[in-house]
C-alpha positions as CSV (number, residue, x, y, z in Angstrom):
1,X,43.3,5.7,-18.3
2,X,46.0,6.3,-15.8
3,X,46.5,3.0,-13.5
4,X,47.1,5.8,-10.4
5,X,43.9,7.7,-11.7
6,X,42.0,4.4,-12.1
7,X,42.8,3.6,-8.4
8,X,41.8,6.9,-6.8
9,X,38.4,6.8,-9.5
10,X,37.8,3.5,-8.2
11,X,38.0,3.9,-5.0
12,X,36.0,6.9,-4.7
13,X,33.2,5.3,-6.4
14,X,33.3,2.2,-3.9
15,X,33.5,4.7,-1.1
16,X,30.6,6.7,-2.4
17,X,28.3,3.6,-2.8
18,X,29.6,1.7,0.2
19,X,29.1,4.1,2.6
20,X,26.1,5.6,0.9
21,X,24.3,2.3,1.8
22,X,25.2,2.6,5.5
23,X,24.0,6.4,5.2
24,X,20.6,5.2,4.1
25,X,20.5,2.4,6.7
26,X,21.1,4.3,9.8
27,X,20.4,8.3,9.0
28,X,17.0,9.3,9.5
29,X,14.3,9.4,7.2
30,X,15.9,8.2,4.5
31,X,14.0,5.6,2.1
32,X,16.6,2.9,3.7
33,X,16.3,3.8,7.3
34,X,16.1,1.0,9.7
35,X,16.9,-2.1,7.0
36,X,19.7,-5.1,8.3
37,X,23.2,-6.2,8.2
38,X,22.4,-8.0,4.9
39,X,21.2,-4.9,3.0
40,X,24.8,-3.0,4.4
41,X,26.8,-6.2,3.2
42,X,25.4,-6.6,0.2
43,X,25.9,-2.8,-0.9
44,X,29.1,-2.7,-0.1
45,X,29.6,-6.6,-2.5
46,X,27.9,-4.3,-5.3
47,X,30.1,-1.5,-4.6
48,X,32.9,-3.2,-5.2
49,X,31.2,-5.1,-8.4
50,X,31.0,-1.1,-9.3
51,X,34.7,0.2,-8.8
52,X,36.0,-3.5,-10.3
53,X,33.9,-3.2,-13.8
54,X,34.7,0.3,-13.8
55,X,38.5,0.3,-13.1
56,X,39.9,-2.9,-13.6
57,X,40.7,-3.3,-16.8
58,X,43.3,0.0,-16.0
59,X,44.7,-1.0,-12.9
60,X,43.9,-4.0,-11.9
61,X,41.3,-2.6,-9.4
62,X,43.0,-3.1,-6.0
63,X,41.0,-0.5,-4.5
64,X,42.9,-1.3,-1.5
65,X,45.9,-1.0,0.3
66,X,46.2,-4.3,2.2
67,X,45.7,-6.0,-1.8
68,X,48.7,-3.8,-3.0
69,X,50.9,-4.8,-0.1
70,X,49.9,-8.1,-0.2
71,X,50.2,-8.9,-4.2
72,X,53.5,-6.8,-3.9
73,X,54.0,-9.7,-0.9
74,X,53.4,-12.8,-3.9
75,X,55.5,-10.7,-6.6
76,X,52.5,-10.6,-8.4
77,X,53.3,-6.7,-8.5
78,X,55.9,-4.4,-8.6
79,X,56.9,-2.7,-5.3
80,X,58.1,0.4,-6.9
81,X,54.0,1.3,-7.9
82,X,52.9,0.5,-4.2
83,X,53.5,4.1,-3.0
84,X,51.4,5.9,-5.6
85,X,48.4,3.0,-5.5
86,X,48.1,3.4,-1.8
87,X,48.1,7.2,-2.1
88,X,45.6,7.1,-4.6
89,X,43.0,4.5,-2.8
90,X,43.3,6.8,0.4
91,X,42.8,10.1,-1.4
92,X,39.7,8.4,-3.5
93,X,38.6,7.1,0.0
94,X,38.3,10.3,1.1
95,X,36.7,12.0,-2.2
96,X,34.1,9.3,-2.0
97,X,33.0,9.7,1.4
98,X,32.5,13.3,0.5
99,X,30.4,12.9,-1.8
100,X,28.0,10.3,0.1
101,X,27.9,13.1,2.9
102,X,26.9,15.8,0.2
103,X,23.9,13.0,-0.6
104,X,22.9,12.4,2.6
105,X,23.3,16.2,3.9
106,X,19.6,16.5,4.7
107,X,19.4,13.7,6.8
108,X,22.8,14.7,8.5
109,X,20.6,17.4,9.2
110,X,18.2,15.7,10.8
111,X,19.9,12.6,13.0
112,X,20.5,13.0,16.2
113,X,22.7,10.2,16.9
114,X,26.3,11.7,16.5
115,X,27.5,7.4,16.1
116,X,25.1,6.6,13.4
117,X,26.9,9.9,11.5
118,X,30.6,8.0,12.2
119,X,29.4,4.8,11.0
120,X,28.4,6.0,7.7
121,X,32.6,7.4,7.7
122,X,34.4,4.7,9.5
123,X,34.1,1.1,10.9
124,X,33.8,0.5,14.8
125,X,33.0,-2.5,16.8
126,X,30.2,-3.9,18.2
127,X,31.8,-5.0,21.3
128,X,35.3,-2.9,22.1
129,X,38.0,-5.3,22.5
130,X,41.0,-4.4,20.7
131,X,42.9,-7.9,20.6
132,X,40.3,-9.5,19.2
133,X,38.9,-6.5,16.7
134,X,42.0,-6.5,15.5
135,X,41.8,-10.5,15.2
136,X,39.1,-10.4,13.2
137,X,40.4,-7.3,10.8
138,X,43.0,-10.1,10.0
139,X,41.2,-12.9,9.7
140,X,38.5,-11.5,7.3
141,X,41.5,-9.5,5.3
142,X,43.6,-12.6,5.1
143,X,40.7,-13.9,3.5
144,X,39.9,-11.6,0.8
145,X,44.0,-11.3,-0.7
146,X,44.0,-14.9,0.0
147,X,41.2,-16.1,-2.5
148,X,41.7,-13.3,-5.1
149,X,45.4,-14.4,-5.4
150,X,44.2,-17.6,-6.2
151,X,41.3,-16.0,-8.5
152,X,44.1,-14.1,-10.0
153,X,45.4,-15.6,-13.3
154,X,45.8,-12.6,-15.5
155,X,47.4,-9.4,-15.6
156,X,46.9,-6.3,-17.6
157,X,49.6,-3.6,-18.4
158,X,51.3,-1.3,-15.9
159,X,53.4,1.2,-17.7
160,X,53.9,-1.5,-20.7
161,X,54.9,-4.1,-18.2
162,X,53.0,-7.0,-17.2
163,X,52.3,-7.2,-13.3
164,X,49.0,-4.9,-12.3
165,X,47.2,-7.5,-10.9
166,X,44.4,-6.8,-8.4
167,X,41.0,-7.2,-8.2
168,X,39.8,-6.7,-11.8
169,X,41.8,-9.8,-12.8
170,X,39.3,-12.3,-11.5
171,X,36.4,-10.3,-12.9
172,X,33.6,-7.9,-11.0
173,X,31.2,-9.8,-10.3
174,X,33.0,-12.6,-8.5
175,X,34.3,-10.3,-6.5
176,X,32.0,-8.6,-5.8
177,X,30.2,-11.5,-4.0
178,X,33.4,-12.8,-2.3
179,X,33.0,-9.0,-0.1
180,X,29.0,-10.0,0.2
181,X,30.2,-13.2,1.5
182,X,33.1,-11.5,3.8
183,X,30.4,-8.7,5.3
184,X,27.8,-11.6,6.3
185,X,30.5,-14.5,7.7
186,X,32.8,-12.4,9.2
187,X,31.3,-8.4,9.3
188,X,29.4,-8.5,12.6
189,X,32.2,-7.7,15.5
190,X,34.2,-4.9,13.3
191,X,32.1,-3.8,10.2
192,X,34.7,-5.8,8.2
193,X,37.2,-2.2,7.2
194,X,39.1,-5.2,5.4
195,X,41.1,-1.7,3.7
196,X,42.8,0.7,5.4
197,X,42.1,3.3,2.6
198,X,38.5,2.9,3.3
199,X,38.5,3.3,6.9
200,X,40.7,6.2,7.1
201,X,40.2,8.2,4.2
202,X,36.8,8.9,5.4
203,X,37.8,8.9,9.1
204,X,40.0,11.9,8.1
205,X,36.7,13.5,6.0
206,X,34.1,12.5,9.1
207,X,37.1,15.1,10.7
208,X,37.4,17.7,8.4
209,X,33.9,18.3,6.9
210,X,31.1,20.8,8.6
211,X,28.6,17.8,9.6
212,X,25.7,19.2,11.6
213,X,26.2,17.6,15.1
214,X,28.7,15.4,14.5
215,X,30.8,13.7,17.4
216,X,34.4,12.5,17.8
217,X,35.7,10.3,14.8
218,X,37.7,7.9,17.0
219,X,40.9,8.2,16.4
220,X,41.8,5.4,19.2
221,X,40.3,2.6,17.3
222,X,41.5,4.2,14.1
223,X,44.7,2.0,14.1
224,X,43.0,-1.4,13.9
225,X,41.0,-1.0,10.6
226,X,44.6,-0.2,9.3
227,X,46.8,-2.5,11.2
228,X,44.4,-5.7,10.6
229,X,44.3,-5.8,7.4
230,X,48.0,-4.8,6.5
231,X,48.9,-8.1,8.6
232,X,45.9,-10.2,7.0
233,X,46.7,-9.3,3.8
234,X,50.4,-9.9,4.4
235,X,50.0,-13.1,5.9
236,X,47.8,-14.1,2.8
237,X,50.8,-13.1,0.3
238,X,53.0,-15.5,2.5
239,X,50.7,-18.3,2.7
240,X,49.9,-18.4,-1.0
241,X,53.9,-18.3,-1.5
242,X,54.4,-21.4,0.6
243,X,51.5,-23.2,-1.7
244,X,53.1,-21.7,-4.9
């Protein structure tokens, strides 16, 4: 497969179970409705085990701008492929939340809440304060690029070069739990975006698409879920360099 094809597959498919699991959460009368933070987290740790076992083998599985940037960061990949991955991830982002809102139409239909409907697109905070949003966008980004470039030991082939590293290197399942582990520690004051991709790709969708009573899709937050994890998972790259 295509490593640019693998990226936008693999991101549509964490996209579509990720925020599928919110949708069945918070819509209403869903089979989900009303379940925890730990049923949320942990969907979105299997959704990544998903995209990672089904892509990384082709790519790498980065699934995720702020891992490009930052692997890019720790010349663990090449700088000219960083364009393509991140347009990929973002247009996969948006194909996947697409197709959870096609799921979840019916209950679209029937919530009132015009919020619940944006959470199931795009992260927001549980307490507004920009600073320290964007703090915790870092923090809990830094920590993801941070341990999977230490998981990260192998590569796989990138137009016959060595150097796709990502994700898919340390294996799904591990992972998969590290995001588990992110969403409960460190998901409660943003809803952990940790990827720009998957915060805007389907902010842009929550825009576009007919959703019956939708709201506003909060374009003056939109700049954290992008800008944290850009400068966590930059700051990982440069950290792991000065251990290197």
């Amino acid at each position: 497969m295509n490593p640019y094809l693998a990226e936008f597959i693999g991101t549509a498919i964490l996209m579509l179970l990720g925020n599928g699991v919110v949708a069945n959460v918070v819509l209403t009368r869903t089979k989900g409705h009303g379940a925890d933070w730990v049923l949320i987290s942990a969907g979105w740790g299997a959704a990544v085990f998903a995209a990672v076992a089904c892509v990384g083998e082709y790519s790498g599985a980065h699934i995720n701008p702020a891992v490009t940037i930052g692997l890019a960061l720790a010349d663990r990949f090449a700088w000219t492929d960083v364009p393509i991955f991140c347009a990929a991830q973002l247009a996969g982002a948006f194909v996947g939340a697409t197709l959870a809102f096609l799921a979840y139409y019916k209950h679209y239909e029937v919530t009132d809440d015009s919020g619940a409907k944006l959470a199931t697109f795009a992260t927001g905070p549980a307490i507004r304060a920009p600073f320290w949003n964007l703090l915790t966008e870092v923090v809990a980004t830094f920590i993801l690029v941070f341990v999977v470039l230490h998981f990260a030991a192998a590569s796989v082939q990138l137009d016959g070069k060595d150097g796709a590293v990502g994700l898919g290197s340390v294996g799904a399942l591990p992972v998969g739990v590290l995001v588990f582990a992110i969403g409960l520690g460190l998901g409660g004051p943003t809803g952990y975006a940790i990827n720009p991709a998957r915060d805007l790709g389907p902010r842009i969708a929550h825009a576009v698409l007919p959703i019956p009573g939708k709201g506003p899709s909060d374009w003056q937050y939109a700049s954290i879920p992008i800008i944290g994890p850009l400068v966590g998972g930059s700051l990982a790259a440069l950290v792991y360099r000065m251990g290197a």
